[in-house]
C-alpha positions in Angstrom: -7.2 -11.8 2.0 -5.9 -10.7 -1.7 -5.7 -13.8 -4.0 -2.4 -15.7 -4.0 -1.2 -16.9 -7.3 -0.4 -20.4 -6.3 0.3 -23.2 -9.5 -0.2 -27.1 -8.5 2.2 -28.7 -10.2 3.0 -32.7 -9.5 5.2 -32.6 -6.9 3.3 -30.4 -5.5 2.2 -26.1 -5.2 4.3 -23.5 -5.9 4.0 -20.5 -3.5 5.5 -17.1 -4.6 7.1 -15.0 -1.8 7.5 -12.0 -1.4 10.8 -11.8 1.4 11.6 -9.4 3.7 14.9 -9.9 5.0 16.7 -8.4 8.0 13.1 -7.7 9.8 12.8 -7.1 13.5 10.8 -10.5 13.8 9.9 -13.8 11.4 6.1 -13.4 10.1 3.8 -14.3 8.1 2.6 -10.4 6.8 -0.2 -11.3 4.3 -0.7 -11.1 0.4 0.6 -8.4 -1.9 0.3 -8.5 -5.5 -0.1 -12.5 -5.7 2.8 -13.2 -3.4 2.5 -14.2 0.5 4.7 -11.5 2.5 7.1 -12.9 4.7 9.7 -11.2 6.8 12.4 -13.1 8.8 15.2 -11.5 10.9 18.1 -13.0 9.1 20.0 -11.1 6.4 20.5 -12.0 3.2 23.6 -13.4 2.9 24.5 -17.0 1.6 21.2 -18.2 1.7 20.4 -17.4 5.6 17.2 -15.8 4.7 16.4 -18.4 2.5 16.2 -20.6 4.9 15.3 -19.1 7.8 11.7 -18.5 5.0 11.9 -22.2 4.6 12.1 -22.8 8.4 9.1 -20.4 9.4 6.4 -21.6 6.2 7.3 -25.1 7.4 6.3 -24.5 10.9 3.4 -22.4 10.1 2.1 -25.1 7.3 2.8 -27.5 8.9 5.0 -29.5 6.6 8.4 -31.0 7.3 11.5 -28.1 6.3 12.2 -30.9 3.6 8.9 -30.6 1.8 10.2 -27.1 0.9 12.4 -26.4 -1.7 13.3 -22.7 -3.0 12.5 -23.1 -6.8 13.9 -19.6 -8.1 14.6 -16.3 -7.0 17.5 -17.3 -4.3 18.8 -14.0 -4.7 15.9 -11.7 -5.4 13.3 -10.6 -2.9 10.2 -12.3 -5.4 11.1 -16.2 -4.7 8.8 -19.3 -5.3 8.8 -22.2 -2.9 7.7 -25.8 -3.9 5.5 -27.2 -1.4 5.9 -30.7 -1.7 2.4 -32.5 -1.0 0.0 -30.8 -0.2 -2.7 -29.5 -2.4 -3.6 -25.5 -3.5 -7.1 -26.1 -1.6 -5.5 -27.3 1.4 -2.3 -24.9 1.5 -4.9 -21.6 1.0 -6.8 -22.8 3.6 -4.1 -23.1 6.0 -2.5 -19.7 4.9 -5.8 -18.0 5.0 -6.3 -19.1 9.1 -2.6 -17.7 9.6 -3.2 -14.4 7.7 -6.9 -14.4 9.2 -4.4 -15.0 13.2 -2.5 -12.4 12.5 -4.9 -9.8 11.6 
């Protein structure tokens, strides 16, 4: 798995994206450049893909939706998410045996 560029931060890690909107299925695709990949089949229109992203990295986490906020990028495809917490050891590790899944 590349490195992900994750920053702890009080509240919590912050998780750049990189977001795939309009997709044929909601994923987890790996690490590109620092950011996790994920695609979701919503489009990106008034904040559907936002959070339909929120909806998937909480279920796949394993975090309530609420303990993930969209910090910036609403309408850019590089966004970072606040992961309220939850530690960058123990979020890596959880990412890393979804990415690891999905290989």
């Amino acid at each position: 798995m590349d490195s992900l560029d994750l920053t702890q931060q009080r509240e919590g890690v912050v998780l750049p994206v990189k977001a795939r909107p309009g997709a044929r299925r909601n994923a987890i695709d790996g690490v590109h450049a620092g950011a996790l990949k994920v695609s979701v089949t919503q489009a990106a229109e008034k904040g559907k893909a936002n959070a339909a992203i929120i909806a998937l990295l909480a279920k796949e986490i394993g975090v309530s939706k609420s303990a993930i906020q969209l910090s910036s990028g609403a309408t850019n495809s590089q966004k970072n998410f606040l992961v309220k917490g939850i530690s960058v050891k123990k979020l890596l590790e959880r990412l890393s045996e979804i990415i690891d899944a999905g290989e």
